[in-house]
mmCIF file as gemmi writes it, N, C-alpha and C atoms, coordinates in Angstrom:
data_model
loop_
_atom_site.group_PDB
_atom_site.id
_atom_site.type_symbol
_atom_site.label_atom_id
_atom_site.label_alt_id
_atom_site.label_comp_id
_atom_site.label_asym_id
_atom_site.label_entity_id
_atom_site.label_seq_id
_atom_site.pdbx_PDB_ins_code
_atom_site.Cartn_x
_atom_site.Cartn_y
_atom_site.Cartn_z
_atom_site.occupancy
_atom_site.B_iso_or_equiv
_atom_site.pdbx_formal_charge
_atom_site.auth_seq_id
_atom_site.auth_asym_id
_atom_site.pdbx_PDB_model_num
ATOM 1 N N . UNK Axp A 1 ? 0.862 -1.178 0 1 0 ? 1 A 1
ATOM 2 C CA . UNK Axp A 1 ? 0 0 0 1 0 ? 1 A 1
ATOM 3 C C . UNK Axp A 1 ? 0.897 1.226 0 1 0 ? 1 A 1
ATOM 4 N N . UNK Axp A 2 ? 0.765 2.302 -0.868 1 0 ? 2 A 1
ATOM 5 C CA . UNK Axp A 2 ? 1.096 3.266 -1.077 1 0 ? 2 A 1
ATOM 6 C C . UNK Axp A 2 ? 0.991 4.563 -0.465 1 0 ? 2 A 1
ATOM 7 N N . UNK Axp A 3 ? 0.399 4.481 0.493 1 0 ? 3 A 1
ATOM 8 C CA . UNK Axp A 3 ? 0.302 5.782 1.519 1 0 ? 3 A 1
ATOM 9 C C . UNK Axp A 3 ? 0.556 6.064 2.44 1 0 ? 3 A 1
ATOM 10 N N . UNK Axp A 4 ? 0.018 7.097 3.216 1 0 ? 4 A 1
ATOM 11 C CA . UNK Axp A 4 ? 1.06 8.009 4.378 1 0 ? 4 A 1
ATOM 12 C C . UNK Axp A 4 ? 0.879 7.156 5.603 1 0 ? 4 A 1
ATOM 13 N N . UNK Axp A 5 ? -0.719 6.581 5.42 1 0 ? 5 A 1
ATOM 14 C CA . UNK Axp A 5 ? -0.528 5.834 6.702 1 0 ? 5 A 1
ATOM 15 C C . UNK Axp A 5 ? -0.192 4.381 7.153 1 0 ? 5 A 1
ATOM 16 N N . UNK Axp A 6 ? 0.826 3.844 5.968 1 0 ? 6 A 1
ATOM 17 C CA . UNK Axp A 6 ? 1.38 2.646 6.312 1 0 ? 6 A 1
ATOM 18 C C . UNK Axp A 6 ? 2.173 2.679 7.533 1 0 ? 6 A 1
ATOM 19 N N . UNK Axp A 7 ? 3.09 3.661 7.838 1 0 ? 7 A 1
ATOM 20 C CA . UNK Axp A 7 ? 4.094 3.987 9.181 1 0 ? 7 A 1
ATOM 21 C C . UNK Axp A 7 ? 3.31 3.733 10.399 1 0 ? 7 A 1
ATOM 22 N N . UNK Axp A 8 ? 2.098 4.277 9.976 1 0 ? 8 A 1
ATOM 23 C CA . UNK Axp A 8 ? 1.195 4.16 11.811 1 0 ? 8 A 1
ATOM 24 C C . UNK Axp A 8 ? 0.753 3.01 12.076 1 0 ? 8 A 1
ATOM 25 N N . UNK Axp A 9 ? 0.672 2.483 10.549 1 0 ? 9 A 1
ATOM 26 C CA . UNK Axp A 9 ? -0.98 1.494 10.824 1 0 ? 9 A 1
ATOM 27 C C . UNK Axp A 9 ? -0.221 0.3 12.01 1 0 ? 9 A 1
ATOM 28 N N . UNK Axp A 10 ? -1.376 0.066 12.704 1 0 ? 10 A 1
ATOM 29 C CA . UNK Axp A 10 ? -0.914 -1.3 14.044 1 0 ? 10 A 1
ATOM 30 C C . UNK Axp A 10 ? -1.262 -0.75 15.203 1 0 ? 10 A 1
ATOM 31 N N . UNK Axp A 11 ? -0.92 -1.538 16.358 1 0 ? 11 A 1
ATOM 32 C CA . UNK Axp A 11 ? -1.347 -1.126 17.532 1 0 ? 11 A 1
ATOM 33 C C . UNK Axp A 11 ? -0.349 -0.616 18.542 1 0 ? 11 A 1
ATOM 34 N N . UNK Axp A 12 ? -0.852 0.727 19.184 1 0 ? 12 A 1
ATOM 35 C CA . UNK Axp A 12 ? -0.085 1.316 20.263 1 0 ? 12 A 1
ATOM 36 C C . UNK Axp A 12 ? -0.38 1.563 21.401 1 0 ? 12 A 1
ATOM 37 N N . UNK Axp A 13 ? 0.779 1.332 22.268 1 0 ? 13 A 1
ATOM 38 C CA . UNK Axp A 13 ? -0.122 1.202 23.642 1 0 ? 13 A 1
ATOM 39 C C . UNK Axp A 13 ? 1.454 1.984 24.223 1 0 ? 13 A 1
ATOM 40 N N . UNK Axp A 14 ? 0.407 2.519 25.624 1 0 ? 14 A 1
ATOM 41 C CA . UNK Axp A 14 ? 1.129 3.294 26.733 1 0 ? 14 A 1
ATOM 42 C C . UNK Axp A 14 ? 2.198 2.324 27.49 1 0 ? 14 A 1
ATOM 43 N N . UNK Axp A 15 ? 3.003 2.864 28.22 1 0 ? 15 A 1
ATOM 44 C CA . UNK Axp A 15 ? 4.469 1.914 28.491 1 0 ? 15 A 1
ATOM 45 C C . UNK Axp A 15 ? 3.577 0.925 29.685 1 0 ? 15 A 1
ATOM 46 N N . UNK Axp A 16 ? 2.492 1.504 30.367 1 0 ? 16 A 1
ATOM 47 C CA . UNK Axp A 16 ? 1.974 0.66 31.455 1 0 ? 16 A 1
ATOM 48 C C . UNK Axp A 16 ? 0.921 -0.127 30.953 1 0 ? 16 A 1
ATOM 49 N N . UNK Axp A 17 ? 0.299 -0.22 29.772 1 0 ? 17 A 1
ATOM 50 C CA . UNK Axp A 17 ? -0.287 -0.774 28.604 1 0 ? 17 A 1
ATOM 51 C C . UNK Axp A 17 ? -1.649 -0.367 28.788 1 0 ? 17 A 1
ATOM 52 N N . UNK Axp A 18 ? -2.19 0.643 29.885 1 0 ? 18 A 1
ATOM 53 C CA . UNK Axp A 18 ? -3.278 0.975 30.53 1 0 ? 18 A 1
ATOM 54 C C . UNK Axp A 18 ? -4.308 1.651 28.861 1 0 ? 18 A 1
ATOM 55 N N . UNK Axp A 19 ? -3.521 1.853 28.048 1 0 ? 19 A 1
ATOM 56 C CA . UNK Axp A 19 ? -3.934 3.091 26.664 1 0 ? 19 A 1
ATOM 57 C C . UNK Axp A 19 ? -3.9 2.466 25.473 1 0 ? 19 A 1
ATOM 58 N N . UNK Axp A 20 ? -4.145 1.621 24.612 1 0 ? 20 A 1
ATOM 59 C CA . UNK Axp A 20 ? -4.237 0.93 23.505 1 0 ? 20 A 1
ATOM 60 C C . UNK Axp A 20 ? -4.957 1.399 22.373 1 0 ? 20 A 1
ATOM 61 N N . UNK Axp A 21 ? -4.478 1.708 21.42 1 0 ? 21 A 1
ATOM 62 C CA . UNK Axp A 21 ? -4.831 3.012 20.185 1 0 ? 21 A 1
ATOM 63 C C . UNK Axp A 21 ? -4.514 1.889 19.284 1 0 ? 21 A 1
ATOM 64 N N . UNK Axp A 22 ? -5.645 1.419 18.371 1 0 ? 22 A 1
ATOM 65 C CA . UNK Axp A 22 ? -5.121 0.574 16.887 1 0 ? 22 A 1
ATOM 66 C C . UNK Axp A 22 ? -5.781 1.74 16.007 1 0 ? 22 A 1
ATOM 67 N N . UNK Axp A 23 ? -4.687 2.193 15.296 1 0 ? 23 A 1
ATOM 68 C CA . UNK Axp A 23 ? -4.428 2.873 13.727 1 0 ? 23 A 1
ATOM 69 C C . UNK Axp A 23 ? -4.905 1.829 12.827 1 0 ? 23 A 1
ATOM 70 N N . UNK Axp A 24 ? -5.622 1.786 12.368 1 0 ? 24 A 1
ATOM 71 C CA . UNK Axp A 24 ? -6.57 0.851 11.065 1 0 ? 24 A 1
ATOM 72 C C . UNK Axp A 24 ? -5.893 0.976 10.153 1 0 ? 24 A 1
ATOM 73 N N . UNK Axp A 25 ? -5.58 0.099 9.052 1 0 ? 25 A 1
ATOM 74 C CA . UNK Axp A 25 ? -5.317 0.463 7.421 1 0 ? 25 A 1
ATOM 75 C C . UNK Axp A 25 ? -6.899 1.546 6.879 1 0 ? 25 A 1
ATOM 76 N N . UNK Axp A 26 ? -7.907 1.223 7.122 1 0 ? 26 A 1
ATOM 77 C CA . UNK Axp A 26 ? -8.939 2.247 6.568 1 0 ? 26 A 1
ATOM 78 C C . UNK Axp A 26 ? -9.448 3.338 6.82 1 0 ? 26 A 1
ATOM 79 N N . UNK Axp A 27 ? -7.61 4.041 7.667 1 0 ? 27 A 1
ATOM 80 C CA . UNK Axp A 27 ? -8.618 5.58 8.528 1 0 ? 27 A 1
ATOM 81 C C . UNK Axp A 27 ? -9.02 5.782 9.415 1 0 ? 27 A 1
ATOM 82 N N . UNK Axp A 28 ? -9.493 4.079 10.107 1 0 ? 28 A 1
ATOM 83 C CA . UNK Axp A 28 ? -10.152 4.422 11.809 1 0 ? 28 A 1
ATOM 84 C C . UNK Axp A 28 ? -9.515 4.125 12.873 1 0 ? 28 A 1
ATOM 85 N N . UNK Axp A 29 ? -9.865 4.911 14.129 1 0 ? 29 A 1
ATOM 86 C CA . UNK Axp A 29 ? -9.254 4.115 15.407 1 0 ? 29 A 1
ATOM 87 C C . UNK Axp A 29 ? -9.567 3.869 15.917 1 0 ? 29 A 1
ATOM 88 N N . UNK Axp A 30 ? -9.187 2.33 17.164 1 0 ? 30 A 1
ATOM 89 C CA . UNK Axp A 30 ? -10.63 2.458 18.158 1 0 ? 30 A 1
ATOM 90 C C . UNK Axp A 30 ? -9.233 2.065 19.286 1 0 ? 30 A 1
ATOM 91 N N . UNK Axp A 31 ? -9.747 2.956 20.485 1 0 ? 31 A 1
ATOM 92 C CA . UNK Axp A 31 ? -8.506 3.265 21.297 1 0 ? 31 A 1
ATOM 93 C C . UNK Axp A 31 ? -9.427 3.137 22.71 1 0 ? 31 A 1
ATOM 94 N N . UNK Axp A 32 ? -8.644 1.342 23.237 1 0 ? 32 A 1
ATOM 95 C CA . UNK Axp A 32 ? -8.975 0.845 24.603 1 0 ? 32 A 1
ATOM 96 C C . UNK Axp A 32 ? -8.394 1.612 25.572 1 0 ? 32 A 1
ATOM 97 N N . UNK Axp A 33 ? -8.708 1.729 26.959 1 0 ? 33 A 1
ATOM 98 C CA . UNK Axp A 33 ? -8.407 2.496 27.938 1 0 ? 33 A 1
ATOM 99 C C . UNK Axp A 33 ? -8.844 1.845 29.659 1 0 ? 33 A 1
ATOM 100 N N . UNK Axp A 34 ? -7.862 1.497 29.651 1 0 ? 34 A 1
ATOM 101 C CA . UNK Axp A 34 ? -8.388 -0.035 30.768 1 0 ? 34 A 1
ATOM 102 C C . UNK Axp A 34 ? -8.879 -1.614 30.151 1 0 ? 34 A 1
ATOM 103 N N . UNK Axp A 35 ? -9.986 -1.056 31.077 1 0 ? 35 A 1
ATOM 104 C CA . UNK Axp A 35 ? -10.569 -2.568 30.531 1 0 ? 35 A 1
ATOM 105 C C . UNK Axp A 35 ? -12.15 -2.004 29.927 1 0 ? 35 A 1
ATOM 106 N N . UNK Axp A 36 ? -12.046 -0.644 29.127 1 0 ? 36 A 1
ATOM 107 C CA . UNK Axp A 36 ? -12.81 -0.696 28.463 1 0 ? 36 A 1
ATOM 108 C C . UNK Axp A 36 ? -12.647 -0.424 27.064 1 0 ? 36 A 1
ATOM 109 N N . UNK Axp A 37 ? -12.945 -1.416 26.398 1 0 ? 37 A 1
ATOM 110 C CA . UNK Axp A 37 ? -13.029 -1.343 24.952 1 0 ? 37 A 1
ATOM 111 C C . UNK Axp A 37 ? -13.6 -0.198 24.174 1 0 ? 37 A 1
ATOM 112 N N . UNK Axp A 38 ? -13.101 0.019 23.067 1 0 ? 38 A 1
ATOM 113 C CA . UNK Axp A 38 ? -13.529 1.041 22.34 1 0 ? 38 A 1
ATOM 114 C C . UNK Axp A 38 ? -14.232 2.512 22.765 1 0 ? 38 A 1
ATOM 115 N N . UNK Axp A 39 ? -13.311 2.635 23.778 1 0 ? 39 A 1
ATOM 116 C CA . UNK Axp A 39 ? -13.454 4.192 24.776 1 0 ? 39 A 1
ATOM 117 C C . UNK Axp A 39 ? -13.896 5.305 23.784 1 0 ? 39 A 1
ATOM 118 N N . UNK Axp A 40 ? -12.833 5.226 22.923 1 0 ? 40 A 1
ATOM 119 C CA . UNK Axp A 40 ? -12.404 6.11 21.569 1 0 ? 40 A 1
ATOM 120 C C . UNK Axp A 40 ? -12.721 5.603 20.242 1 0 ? 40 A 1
ATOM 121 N N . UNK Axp A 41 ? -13.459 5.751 19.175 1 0 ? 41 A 1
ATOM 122 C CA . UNK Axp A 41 ? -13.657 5.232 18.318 1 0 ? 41 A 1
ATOM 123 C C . UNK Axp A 41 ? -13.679 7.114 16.872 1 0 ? 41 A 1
ATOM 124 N N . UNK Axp A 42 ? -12.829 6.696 16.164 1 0 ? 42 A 1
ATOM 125 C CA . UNK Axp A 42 ? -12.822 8.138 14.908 1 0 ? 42 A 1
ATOM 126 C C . UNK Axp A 42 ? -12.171 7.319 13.639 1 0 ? 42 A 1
ATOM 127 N N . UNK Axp A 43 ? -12.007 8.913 12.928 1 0 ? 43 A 1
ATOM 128 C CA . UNK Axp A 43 ? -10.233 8.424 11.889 1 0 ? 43 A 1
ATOM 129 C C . UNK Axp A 43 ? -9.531 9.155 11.831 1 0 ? 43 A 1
ATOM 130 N N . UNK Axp A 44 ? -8.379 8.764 11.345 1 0 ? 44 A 1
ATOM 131 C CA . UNK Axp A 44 ? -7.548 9.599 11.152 1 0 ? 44 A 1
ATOM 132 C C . UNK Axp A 44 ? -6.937 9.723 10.107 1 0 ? 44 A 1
ATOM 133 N N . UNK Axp A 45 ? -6.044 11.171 9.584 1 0 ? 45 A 1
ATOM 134 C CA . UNK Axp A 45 ? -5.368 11.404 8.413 1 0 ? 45 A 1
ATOM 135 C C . UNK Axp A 45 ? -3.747 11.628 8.636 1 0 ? 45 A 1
ATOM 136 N N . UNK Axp A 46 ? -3.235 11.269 7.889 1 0 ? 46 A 1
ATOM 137 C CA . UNK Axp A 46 ? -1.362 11.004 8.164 1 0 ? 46 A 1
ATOM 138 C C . UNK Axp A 46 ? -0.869 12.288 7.063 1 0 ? 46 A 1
ATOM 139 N N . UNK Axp A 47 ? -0.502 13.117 7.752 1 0 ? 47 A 1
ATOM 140 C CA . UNK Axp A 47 ? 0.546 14.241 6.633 1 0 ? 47 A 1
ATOM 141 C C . UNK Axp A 47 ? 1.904 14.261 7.075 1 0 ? 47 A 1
ATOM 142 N N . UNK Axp A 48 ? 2.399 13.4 6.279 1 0 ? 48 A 1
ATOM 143 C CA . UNK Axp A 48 ? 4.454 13.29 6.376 1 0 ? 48 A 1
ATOM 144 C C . UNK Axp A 48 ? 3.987 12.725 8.227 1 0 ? 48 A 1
ATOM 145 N N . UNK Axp A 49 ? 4.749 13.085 9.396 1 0 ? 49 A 1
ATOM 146 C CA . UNK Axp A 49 ? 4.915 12.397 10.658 1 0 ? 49 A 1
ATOM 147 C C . UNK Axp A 49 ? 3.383 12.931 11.46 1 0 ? 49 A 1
ATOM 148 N N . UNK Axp A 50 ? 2.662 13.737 10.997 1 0 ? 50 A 1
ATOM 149 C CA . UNK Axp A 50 ? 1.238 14.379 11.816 1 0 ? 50 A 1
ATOM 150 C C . UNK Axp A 50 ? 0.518 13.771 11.858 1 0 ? 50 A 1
ATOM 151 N N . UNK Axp A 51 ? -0.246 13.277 12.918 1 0 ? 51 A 1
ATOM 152 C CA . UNK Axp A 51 ? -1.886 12.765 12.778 1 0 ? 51 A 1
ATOM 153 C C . UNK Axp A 51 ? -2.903 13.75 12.792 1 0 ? 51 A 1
ATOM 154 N N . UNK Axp A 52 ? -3.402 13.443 12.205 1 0 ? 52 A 1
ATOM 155 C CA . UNK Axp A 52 ? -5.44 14.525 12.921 1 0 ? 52 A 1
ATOM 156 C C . UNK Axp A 52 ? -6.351 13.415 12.87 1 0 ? 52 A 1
ATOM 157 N N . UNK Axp A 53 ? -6.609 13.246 13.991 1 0 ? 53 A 1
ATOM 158 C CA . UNK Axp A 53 ? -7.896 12.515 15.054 1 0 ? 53 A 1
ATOM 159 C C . UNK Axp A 53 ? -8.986 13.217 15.015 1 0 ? 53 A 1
ATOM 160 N N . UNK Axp A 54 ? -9.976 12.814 14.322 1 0 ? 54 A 1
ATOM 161 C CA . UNK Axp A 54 ? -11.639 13.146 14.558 1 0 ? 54 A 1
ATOM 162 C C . UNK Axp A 54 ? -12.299 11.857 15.16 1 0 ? 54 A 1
ATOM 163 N N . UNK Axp A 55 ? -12.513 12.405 16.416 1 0 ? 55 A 1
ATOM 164 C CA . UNK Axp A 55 ? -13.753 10.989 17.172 1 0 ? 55 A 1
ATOM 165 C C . UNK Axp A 55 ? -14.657 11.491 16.527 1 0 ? 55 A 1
ATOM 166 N N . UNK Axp A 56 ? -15.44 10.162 16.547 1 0 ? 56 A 1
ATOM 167 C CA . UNK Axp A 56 ? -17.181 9.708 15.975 1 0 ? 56 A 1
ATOM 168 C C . UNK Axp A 56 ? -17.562 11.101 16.585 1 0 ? 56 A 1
ATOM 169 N N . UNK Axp A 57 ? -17.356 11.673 18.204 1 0 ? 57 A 1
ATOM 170 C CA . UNK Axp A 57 ? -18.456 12.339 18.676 1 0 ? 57 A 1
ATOM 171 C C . UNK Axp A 57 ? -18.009 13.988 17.812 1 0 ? 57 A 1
ATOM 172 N N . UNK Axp A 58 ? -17.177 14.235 17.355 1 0 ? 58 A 1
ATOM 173 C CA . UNK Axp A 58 ? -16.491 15.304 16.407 1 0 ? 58 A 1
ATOM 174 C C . UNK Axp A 58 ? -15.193 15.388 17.182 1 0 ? 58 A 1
ATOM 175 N N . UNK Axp A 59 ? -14.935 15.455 19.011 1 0 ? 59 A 1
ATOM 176 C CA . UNK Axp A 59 ? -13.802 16.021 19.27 1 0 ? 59 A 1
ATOM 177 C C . UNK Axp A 59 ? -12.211 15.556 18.345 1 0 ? 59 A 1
ATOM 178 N N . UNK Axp A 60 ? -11.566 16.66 18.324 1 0 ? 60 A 1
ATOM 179 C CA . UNK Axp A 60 ? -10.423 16.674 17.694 1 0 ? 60 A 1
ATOM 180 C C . UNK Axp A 60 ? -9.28 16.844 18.34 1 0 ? 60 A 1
ATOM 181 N N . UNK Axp A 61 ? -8.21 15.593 18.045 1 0 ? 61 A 1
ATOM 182 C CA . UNK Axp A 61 ? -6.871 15.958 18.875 1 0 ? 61 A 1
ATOM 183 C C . UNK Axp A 61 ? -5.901 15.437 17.735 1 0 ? 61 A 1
ATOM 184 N N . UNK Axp A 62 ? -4.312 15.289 17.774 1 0 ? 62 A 1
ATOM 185 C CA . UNK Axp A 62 ? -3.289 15.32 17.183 1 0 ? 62 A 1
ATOM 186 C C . UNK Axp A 62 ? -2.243 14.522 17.813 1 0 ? 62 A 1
ATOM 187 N N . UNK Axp A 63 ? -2.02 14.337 16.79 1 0 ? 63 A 1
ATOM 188 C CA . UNK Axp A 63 ? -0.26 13.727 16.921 1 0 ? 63 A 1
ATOM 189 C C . UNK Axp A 63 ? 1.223 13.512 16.421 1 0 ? 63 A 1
ATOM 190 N N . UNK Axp A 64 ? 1.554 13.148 16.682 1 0 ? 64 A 1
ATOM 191 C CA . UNK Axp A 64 ? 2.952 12.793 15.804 1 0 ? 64 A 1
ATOM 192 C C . UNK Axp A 64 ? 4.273 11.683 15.99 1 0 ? 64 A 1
ATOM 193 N N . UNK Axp A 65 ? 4.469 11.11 14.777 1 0 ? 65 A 1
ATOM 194 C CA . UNK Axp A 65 ? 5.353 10.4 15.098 1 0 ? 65 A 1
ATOM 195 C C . UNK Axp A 65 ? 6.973 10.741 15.066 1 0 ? 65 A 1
ATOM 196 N N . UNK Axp A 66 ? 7.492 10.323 16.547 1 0 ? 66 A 1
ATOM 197 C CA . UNK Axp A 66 ? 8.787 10.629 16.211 1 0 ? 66 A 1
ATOM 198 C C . UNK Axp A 66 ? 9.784 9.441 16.336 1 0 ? 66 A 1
ATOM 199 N N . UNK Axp A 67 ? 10.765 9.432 15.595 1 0 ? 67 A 1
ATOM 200 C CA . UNK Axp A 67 ? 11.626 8.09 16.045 1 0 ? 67 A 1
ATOM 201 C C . UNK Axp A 67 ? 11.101 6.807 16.249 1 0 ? 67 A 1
ATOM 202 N N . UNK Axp A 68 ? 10.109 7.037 16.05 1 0 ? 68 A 1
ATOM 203 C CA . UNK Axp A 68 ? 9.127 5.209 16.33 1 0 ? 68 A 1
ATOM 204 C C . UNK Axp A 68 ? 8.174 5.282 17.33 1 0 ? 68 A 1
ATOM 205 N N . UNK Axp A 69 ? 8.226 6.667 18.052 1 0 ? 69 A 1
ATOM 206 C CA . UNK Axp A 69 ? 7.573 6.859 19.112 1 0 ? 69 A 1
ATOM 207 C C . UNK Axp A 69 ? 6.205 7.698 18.41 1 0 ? 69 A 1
ATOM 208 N N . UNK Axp A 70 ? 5.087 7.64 19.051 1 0 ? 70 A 1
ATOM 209 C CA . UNK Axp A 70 ? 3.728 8.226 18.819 1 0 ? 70 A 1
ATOM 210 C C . UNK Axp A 70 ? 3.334 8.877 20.032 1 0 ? 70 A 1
ATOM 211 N N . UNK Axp A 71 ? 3.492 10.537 19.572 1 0 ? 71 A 1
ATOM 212 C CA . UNK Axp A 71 ? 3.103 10.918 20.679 1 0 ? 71 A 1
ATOM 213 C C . UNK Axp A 71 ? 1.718 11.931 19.955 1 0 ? 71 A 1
ATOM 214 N N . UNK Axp A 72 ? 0.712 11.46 21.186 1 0 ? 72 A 1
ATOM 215 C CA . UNK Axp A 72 ? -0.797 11.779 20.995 1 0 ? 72 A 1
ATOM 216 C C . UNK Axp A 72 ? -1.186 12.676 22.293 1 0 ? 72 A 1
ATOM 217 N N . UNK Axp A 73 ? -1.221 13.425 21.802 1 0 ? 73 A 1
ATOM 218 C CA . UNK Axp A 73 ? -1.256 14.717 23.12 1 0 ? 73 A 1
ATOM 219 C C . UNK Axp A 73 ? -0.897 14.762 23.908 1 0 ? 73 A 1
ATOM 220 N N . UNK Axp A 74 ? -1.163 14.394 25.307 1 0 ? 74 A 1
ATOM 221 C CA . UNK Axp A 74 ? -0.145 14.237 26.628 1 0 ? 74 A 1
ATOM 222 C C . UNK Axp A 74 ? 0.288 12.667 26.522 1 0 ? 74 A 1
ATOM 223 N N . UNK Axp A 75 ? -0.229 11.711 25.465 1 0 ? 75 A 1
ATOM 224 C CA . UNK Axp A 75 ? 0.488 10.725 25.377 1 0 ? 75 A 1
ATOM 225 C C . UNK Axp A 75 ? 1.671 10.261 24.412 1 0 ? 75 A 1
ATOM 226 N N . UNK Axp A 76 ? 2.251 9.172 25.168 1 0 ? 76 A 1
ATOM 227 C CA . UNK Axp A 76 ? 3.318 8.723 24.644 1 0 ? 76 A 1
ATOM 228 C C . UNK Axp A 76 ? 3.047 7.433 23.877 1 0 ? 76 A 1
ATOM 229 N N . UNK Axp A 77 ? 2.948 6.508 23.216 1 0 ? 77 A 1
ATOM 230 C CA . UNK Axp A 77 ? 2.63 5.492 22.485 1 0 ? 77 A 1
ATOM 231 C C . UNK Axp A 77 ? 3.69 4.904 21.682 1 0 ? 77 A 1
ATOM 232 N N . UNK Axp A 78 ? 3.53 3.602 22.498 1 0 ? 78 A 1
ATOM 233 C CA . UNK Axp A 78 ? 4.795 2.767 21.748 1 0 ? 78 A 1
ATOM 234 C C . UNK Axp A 78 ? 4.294 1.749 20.884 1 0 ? 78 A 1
ATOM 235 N N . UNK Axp A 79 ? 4.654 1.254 19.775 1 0 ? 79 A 1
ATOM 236 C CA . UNK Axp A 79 ? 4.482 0.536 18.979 1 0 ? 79 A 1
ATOM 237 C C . UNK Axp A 79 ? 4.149 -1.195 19.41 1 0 ? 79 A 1
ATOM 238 N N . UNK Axp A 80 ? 3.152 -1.672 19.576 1 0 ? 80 A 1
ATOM 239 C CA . UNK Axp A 80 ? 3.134 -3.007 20.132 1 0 ? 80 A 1
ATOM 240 C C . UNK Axp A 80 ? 3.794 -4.177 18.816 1 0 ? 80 A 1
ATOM 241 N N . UNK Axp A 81 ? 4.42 -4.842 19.754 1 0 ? 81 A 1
ATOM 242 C CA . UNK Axp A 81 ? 5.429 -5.707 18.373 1 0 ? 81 A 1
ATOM 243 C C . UNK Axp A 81 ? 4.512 -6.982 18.49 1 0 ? 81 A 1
ATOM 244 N N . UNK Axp A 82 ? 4.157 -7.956 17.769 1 0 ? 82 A 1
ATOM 245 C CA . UNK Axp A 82 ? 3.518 -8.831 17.37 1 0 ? 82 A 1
ATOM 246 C C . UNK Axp A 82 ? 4.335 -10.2 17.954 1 0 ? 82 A 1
């Protein structure tokens, strides 16, 4: 696949694993938070290392990747390895 958001796509989670964000291949995210599933559900768009996050409910937040690291507003997000 040919686009910006091959780098993100997969799952990221906080170093205490409490925060779990899966980047979709089709744009969406649905981002666990404890032990509740799909806390967060939007999509997102990839420009060069930027995210823009629209949840379902409209709110809007951002991110970016640096060095392998994903950082999503006051979070940090590490790449879960398979």
């Amino acid at each position: 696949m040919d686009d910006e958001r091959t780098p993100v796509i997969g799952m990221w989670v906080t170093a205490d694993g409490h925060i779990r964000q899966e980047l979709r291949p089709d744009g969406r995210y649905d981002e666990a938070r404890g032990r509740t599933k799909s806390a967060y559900t939007g999509s997102y768009t990839v420009t060069g290392n930027h995210i823009d996050y629209v949840d379902d409910t409209g709110f809007t937040a951002t991110g970016d990747l640096r060095e392998g690291v994903l950082y999503h507003e006051h979070l940090v997000l590490y790449r879960e390895e398979s």
